[in-house]
Residue frames relative to the residue before (quaternion, step in Angstrom):
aa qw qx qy qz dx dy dz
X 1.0000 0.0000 0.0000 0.0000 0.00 0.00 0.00
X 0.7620 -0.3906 0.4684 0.2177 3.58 -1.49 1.17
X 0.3557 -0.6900 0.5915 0.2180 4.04 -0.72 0.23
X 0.6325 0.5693 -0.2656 0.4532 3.06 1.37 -0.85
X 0.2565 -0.6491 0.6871 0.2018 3.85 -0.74 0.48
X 0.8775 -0.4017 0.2509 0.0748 3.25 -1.69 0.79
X 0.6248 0.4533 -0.1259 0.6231 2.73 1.64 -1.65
X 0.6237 0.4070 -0.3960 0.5372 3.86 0.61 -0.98
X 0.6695 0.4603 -0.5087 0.2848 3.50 0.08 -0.01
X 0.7020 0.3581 -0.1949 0.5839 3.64 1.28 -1.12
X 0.5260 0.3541 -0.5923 0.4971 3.56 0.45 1.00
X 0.7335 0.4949 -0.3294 0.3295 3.44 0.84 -0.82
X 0.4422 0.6332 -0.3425 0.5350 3.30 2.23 -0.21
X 0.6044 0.5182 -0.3417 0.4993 3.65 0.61 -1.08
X 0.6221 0.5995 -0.2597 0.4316 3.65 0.33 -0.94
X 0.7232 0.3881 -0.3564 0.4464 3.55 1.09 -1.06
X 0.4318 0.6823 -0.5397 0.2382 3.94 0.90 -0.47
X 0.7029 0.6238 -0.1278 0.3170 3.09 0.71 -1.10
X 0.7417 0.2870 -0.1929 0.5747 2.85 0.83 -1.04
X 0.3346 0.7058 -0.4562 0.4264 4.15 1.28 -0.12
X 0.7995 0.3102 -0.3417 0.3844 2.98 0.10 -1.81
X 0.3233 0.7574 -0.4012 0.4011 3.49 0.89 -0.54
X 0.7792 0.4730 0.0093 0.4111 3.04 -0.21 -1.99
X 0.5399 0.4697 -0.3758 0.5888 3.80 0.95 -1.18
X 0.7201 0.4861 -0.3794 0.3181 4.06 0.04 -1.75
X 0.7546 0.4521 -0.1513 0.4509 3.94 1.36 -1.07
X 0.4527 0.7280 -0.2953 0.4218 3.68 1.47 -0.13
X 0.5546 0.5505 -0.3411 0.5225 3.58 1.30 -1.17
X 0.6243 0.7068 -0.1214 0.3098 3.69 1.04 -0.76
X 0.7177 0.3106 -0.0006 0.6232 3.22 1.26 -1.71
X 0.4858 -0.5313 0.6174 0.3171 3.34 -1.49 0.12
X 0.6664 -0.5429 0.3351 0.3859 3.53 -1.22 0.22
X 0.5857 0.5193 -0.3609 0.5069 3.45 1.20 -0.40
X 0.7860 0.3467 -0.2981 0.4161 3.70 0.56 -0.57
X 0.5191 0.5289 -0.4427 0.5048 3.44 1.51 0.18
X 0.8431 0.1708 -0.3136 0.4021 3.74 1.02 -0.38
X 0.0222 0.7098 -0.5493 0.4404 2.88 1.43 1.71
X 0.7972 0.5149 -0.1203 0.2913 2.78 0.17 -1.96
X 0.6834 0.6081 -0.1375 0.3798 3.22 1.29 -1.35
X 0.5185 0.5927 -0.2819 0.5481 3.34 1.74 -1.00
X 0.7404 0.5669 -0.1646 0.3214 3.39 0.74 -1.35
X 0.5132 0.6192 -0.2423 0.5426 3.17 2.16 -1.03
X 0.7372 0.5514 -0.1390 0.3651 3.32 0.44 -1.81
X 0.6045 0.5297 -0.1906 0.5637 3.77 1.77 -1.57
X 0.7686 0.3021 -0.3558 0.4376 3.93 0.64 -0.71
X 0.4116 0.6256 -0.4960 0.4395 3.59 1.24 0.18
X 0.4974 -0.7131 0.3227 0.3741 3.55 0.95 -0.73
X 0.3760 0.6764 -0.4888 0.4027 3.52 1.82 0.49
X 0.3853 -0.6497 0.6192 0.2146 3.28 -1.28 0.81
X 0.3662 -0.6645 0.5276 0.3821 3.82 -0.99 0.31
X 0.7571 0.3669 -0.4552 0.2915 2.62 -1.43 0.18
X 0.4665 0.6071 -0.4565 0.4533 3.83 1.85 0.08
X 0.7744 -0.2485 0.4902 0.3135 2.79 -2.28 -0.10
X 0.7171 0.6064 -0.0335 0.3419 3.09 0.35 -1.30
X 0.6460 0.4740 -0.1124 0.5877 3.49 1.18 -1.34
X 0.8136 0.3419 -0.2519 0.3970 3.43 0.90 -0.81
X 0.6383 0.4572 -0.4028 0.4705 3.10 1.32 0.17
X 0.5789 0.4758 -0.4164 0.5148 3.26 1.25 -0.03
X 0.4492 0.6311 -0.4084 0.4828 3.74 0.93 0.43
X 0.7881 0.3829 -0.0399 0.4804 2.91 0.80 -1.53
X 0.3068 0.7409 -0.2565 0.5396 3.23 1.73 0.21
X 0.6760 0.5856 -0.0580 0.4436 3.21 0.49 -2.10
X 0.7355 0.5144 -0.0842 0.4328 3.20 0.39 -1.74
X 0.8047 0.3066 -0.2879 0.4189 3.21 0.48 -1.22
X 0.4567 0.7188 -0.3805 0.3605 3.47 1.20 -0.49
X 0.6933 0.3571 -0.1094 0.6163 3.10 0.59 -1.66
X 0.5125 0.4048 -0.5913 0.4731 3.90 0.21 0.59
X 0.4892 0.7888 -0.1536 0.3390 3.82 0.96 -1.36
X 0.6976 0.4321 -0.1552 0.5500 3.13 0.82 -2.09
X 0.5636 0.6348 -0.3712 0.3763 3.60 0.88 -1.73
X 0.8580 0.3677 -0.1846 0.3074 2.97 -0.38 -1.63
X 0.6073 0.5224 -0.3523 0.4839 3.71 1.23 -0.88
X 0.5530 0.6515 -0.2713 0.4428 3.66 1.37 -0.39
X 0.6616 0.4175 -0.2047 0.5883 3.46 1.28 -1.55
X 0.8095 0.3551 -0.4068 0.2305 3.59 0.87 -0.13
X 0.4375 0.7233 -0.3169 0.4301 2.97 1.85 -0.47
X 0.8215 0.2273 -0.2273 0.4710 3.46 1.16 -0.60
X 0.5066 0.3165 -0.5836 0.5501 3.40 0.76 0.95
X 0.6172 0.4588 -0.5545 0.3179 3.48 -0.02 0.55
X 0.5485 0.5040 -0.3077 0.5920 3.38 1.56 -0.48
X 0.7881 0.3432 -0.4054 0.3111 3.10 0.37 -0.11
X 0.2450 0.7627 -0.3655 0.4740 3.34 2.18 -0.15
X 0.8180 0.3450 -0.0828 0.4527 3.07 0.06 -1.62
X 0.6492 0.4682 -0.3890 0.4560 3.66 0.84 0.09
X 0.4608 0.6417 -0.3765 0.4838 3.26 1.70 -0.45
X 0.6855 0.5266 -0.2579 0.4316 3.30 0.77 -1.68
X 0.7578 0.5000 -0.2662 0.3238 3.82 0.41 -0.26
X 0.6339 0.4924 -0.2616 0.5360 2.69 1.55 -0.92
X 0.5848 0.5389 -0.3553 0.4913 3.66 1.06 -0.42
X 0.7177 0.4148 -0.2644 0.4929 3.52 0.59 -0.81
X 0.5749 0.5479 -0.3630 0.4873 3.89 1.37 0.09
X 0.5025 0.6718 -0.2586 0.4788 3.06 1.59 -0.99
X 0.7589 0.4602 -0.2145 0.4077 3.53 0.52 -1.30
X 0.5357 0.6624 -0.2844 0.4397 3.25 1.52 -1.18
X 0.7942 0.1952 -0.1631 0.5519 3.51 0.61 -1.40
X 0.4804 0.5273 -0.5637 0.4164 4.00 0.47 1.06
X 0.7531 0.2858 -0.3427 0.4835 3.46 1.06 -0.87
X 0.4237 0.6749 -0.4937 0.3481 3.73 1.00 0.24
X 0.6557 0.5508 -0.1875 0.4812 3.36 1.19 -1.92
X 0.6772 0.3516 -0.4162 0.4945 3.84 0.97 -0.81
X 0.6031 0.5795 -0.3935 0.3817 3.63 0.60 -0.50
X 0.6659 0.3952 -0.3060 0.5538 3.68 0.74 -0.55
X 0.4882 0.6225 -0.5974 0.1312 3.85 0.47 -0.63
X 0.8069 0.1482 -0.2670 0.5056 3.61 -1.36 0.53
X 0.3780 0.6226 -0.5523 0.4055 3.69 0.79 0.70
X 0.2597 -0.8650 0.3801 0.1995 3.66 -0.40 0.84
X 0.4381 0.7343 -0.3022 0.4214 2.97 1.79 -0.39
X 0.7898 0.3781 -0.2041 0.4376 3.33 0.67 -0.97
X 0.1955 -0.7957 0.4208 0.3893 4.00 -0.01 0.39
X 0.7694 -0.3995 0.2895 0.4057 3.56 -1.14 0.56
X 0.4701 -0.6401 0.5258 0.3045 3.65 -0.83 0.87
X 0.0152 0.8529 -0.5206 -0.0362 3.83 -0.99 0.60
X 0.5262 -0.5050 0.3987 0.5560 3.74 -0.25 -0.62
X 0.5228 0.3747 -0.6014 0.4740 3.77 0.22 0.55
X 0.3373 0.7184 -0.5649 0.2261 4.11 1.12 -0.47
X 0.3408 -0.6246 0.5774 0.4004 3.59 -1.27 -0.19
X 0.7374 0.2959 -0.3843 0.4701 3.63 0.32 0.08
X 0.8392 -0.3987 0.2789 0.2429 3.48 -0.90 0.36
X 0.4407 -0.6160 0.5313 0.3796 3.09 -1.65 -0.77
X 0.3241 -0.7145 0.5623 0.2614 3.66 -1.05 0.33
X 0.0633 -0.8557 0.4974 0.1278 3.09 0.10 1.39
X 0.5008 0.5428 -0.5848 0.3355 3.47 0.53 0.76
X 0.6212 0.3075 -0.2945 0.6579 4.10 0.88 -0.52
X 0.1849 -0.6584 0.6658 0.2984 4.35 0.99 -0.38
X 0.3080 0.5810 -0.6360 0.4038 4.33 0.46 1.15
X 0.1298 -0.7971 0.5493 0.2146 3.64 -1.05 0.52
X 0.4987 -0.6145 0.6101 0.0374 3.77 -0.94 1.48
X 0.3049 0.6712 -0.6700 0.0875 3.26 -1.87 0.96
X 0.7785 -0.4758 0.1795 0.3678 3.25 -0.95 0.02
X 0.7161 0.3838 0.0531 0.5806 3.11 1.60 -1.56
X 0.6481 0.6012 -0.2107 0.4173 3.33 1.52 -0.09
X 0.2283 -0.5614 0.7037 0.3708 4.60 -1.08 -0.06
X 0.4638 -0.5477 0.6009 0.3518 3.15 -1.90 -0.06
X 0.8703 0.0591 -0.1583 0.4626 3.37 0.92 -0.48
């Protein structure tokens, strides 16, 4: 059996979040061997010895964190990017009912495909900021 008691392991597990996210920001950096370089080194200054019980769950520890960080990353940025959808769509709409509001306004020149906003491919009329549909 491990010297380490249970509990010192899951404080010493809690301890690794921290340093993960860390670790996630320096990883883009290393090859996989020098990230579980690093990890050995993480897991060894905690005071697990390798080849213990202990060491390998604090490996696995490491790992699973930095799986954790990843994924809370991949969502954080598909929600940004969700939410960047969502604006741009709702700008969209802004500059369709602008374009229908100007039609037969002469001031404004007809909306085309060089427009910055699009087509409406439900009327197929193209819409822009500076632009009438008809």
């Amino acid at each position: 059996m491990d010297r380490f008691s249970t509990t010192t392991i899951a404080s010493s597990l809690m301890r690794l979040s921290l340093i993960a996210a860390c670790a996630i920001t320096l990883s883009a950096c290393v090859t996989a061997k020098e990230q579980q370089a690093m990890d050995r080194n993480q897991c060894a200054g905690f005071g697990f010895e390798p080849g213990t019980d202990g060491f390998a769950q604090c490996m696995m520890g490491v790992v699973q964190q930095r799986e954790v960080l990843e994924e809370n990353r991949r969502m954080q940025r598909q929600a940004q990017l969700a939410e960047e959808n969502r604006q741009r769509e709702q700008q969209q709409e802004v500059y369709k009912i602008l374009s229908q509001q100007r039609s037969g306004d002469k001031r404004f020149p007809v909306c085309g495909a060089s427009s910055s906003g699009g087509m409406d491919r439900r009327t197929m009329t193209w819409y822009g900021p500076d632009c009438r549909a008809r």
